[in-house]
GUGU-297001 format. One line per field, with one value per residue (C-alpha): x, y, z; residue in one letter. Coordinates in nm, 4 decimals, m for minus. Example, Ala and Ser with C-alpha at 12.3 -4.5 7.8 and 13.67 -1.06 7.14 Angstrom:
residues 2
u = [1.2300/1.3670]
v = [m0.4500/m0.1060]
w = [0.7800/0.7140]
type = [a/s]
This chain:
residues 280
u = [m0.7143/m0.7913/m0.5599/m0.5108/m0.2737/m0.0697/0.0025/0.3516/0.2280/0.2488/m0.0306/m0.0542/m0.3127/m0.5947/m0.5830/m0.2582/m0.1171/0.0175/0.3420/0.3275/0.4327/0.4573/0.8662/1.0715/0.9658/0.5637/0.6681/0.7831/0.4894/0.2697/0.3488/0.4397/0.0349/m0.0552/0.1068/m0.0297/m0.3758/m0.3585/m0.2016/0.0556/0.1221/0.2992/0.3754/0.6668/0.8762/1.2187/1.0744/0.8443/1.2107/1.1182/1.2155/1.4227/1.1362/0.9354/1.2376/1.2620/0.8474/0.8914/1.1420/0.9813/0.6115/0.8122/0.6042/0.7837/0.9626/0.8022/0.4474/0.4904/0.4220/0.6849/0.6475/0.8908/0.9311/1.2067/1.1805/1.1327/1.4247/1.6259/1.5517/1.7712/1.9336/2.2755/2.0795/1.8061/2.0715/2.1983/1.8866/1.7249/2.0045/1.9673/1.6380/1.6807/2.0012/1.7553/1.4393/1.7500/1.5526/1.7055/1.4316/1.1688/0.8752/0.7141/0.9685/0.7242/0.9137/0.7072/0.6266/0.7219/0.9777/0.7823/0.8726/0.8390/1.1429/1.3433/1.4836/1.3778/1.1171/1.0433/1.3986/1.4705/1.1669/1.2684/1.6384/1.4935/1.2378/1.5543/1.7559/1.4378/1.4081/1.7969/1.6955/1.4099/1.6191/1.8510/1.5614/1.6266/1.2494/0.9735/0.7687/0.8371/0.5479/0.4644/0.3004/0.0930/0.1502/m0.1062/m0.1761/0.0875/0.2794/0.2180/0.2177/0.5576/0.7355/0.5639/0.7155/1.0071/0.9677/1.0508/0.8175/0.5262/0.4553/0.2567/0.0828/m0.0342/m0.0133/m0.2854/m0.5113/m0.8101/m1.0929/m1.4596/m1.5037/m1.1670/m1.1763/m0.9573/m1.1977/m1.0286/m0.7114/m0.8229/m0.9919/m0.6350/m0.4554/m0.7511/m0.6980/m0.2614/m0.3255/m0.1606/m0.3534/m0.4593/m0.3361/m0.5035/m0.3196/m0.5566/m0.8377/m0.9844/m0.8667/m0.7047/m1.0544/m1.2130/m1.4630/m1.5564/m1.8561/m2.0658/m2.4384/m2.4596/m2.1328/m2.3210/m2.5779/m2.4683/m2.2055/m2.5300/m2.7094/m2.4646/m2.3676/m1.9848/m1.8094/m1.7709/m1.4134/m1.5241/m1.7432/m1.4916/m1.2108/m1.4904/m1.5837/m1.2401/m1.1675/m1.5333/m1.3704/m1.0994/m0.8549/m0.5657/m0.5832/m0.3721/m0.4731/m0.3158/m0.3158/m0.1243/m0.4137/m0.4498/m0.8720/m0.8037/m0.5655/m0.7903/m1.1228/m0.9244/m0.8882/m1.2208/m1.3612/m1.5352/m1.8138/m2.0634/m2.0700/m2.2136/m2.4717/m2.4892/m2.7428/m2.4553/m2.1899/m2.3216/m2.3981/m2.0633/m1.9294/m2.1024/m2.0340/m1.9394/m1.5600/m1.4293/m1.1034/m0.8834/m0.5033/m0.4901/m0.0971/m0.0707/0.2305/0.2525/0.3269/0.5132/0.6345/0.3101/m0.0643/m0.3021]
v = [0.2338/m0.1240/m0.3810/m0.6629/m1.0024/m1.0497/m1.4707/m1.4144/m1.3150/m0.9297/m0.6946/m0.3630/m0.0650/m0.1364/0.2383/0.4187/0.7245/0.7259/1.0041/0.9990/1.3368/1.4364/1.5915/1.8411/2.0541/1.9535/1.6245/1.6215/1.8130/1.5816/1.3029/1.4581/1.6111/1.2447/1.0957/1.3604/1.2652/0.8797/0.7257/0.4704/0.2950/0.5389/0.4017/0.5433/0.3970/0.4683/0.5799/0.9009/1.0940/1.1508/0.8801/1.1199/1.3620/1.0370/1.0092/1.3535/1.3866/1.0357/1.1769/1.5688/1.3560/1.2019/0.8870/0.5618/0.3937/0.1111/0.2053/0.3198/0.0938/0.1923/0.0956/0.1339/m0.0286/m0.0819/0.0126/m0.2142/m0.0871/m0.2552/m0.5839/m0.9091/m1.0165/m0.7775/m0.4265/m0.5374/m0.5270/m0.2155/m0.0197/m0.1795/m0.0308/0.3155/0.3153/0.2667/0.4916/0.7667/0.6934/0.6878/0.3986/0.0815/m0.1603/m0.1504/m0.3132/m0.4279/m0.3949/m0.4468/m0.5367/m0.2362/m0.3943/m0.7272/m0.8430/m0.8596/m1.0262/m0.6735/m0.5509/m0.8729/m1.2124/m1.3722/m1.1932/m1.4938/m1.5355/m1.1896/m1.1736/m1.4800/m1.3116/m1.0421/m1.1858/m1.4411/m1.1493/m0.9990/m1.3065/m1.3103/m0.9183/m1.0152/m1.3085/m1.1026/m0.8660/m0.5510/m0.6403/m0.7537/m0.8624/m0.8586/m0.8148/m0.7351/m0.4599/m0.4738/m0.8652/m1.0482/m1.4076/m1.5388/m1.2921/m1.4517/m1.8292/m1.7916/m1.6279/m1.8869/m2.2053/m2.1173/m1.8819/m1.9965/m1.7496/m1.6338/m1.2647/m1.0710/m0.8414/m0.7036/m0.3405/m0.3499/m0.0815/m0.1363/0.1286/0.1695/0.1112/m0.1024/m0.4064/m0.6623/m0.9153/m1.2591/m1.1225/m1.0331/m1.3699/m1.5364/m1.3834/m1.4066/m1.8147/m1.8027/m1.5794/m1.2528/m0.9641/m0.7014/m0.3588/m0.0573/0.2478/0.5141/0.4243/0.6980/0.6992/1.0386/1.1946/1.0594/0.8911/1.1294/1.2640/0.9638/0.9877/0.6650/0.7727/1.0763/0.9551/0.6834/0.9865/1.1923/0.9406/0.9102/1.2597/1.1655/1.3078/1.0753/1.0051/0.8894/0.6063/0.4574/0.4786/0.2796/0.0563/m0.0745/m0.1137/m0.3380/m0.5832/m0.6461/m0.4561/m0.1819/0.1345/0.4519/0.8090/1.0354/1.4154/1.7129/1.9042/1.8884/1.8721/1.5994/1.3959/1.3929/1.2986/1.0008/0.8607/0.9030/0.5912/0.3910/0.5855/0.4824/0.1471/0.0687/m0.1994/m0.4938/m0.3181/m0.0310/m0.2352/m0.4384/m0.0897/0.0241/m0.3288/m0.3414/0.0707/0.0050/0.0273/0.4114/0.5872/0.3172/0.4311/0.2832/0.0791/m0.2486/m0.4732/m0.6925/m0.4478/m0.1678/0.1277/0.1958/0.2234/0.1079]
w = [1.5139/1.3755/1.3138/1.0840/1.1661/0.9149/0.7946/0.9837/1.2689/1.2854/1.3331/1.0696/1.1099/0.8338/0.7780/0.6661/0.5292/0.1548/0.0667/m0.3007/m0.3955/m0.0343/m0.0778/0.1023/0.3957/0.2905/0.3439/0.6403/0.7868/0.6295/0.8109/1.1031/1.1029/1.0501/1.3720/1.5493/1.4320/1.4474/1.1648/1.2569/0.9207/0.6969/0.3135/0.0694/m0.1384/m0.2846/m0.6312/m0.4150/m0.3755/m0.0051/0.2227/0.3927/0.4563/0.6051/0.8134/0.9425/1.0098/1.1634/1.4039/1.4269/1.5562/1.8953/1.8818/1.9922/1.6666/1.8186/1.8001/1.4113/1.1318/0.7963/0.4483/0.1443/m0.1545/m0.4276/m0.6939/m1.0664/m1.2373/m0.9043/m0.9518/m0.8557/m0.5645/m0.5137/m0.6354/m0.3659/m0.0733/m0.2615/m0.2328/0.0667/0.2439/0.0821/0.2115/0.5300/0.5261/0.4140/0.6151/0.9415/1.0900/1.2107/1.0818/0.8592/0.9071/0.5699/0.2750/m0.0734/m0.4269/m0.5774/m0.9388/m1.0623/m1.3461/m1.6748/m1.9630/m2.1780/m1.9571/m1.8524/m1.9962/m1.7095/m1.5358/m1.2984/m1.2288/m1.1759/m0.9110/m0.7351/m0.7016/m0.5209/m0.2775/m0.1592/m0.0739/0.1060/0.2854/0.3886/0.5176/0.6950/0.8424/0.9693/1.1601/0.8879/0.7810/1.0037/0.7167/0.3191/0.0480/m0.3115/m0.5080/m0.8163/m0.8520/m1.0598/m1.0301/m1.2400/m1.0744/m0.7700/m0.8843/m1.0025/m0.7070/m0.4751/m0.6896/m0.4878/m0.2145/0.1804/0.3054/0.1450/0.0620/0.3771/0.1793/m0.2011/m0.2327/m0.5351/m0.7163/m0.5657/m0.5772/m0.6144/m1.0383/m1.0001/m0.8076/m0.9074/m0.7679/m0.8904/m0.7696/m0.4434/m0.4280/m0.4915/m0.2486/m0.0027/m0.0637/m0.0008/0.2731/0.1443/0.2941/0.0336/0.0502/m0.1708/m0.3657/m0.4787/m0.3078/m0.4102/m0.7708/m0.7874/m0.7197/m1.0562/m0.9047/m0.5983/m0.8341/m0.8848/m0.7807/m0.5803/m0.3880/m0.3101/m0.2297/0.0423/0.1538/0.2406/0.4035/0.6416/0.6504/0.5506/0.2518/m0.0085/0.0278/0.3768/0.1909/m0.0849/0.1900/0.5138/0.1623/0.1560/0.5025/0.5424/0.2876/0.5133/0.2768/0.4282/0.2990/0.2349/0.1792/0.1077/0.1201/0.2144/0.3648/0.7590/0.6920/0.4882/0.7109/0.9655/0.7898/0.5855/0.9441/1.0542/0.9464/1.2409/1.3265/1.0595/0.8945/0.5208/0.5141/0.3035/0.0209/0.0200/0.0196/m0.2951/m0.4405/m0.4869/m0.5408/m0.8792/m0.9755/m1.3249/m1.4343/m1.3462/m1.2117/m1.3470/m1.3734/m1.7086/m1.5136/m1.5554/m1.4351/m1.7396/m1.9662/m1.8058/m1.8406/m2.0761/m2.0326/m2.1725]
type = [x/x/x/x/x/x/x/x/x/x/x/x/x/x/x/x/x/x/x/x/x/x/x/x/x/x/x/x/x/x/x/x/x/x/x/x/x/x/x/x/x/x/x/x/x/x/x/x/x/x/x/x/x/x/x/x/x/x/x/x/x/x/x/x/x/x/x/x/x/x/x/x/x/x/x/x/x/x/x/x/x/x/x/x/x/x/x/x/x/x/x/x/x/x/x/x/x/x/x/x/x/x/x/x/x/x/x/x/x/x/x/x/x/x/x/x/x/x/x/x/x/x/x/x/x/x/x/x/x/x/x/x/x/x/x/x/x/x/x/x/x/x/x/x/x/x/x/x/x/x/x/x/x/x/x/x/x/x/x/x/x/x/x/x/x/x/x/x/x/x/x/x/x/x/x/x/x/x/x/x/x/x/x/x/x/x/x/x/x/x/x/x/x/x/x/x/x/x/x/x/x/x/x/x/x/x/x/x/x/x/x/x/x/x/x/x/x/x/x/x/x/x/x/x/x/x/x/x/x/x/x/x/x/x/x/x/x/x/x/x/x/x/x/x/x/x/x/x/x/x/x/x/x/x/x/x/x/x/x/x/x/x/x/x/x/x/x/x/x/x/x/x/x/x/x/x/x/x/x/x]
């Protein structure tokens, strides 16, 4: 496994393993299967209903808490200073881990859904600084920020975000965002990398995939990785665990890299964090 250094210092696996929709007993063999095939980073988030599954497979793999990376996230509807402690704490009561090691506010405020969207966003991120002050949180991030998203939380922030938990796929770059937080220093983190399967069909995919005899999913998943960007399968199938993770023994070149940069617009969730709940 590869690593990436994040601006405070700590080091997260640039290839993960997403749990949305991985509940119950399924969950907890999913991640457990996971550990046992490489992945250290596993991602979840208070909204998935399964943090204590992540727990339990966490525990059930017998790998060193140590050596594991853990994600969650709270959720948008929690928003503001008091409900942060409330629901960090759930978490963590849930996952039954003592630390966590990258807590992520998983959308922002908006004006659609609060007075004061940049107030309510700066409420939160001080009481995930207090967190992380007091060693609950090794590092603290966003999700699904844009760049006045961004700008505004930083006009007052002590400690700038670690990472951006972003849709970020082939068809769906987000390349001026990723640019911004390229320039603060906020490493870039992608959900659906391989947008829900939509785009797992296209001919130029395909074609790279058989060229060097990966699957497809191999390609958009070794794309992302060869900009630098983390990335987080996710599947409930053992087959598909394993191949998600088997990522460094072929490398795109530069003409196939460019290739799938410029794929035209495809697999886009249709989400956007301005105007949530609705798509467009």
């Amino acid at each position: 496994m590869k690593y990436l250094t994040l601006n405070d210092g700590h080091s997260i696996p640039l290839v993960g393993f997403g749990t949305y929709k991985c509940t119950a007993q399924e969950g907890i063999q999913s991640v457990t299967a996971a550990i046992e095939n490489g992945y250290r980073l596993i991602d979840t988030a208070a909204i998935y209903g399964n943090e204590d599954a992540v727990g339990k497979g966490i525990k059930a793999s017998n790998v060193p808490r140590e050596q594991l990376y853990i994600t969650t996230k709270l959720w948008r509807e929690n928003l503001g200073y008091a409900s942060t402690k409330k629901e960090f704490a759930r978490s963590l009561q849930k996952l039954n881990l003592e630390y966590i090691d990258l807590y992520l506010i998983h959308w922002p405020a908006n004006a659609k859904n609060y007075e004061n969207w940049q107030q309510a966003n700066t409420d939160t991120w001080r009481a995930m600084e207090e967190l992380q002050a007091e060693g609950k949180i090794k590092s603290i991030g966003v999700s699904n920020f844009f760049k006045q998203h961004l700008e505004a939380l930083l006009q007052t922030a002590n400690v700038v975000p670690a990472v951006n938990q972003i849709e970020f796929h082939p068809g769906y770059r987000q390349q001026e965002l990723v640019n911004f937080c390229n320039f603060k220093t906020i490493t870039v983190e992608a959900w659906s990398p391989l947008a829900r399967g939509k785009i797992l069909k296209n001919t130029i995919l395909k074609d790279i995939a058989k060229k060097h005899n990966t699957s497809v999913a191999q390609v958009c998943l070794r794309w992302v990785i060869q900009h630098k960007i983390i990335v987080i399968p996710k599947s409930n199938t053992t087959h598909r665990i394993k191949e998600n993770i088997d990522l460094f023994d072929f490398e795109l070149s530069t003409l196939e890299m460019t290739q799938i940069d410029t794929l035209p617009k495809m697999g886009f969730s249709g989400e956007l964090p301005d105007i949530w709940p609705d798509r467009i």
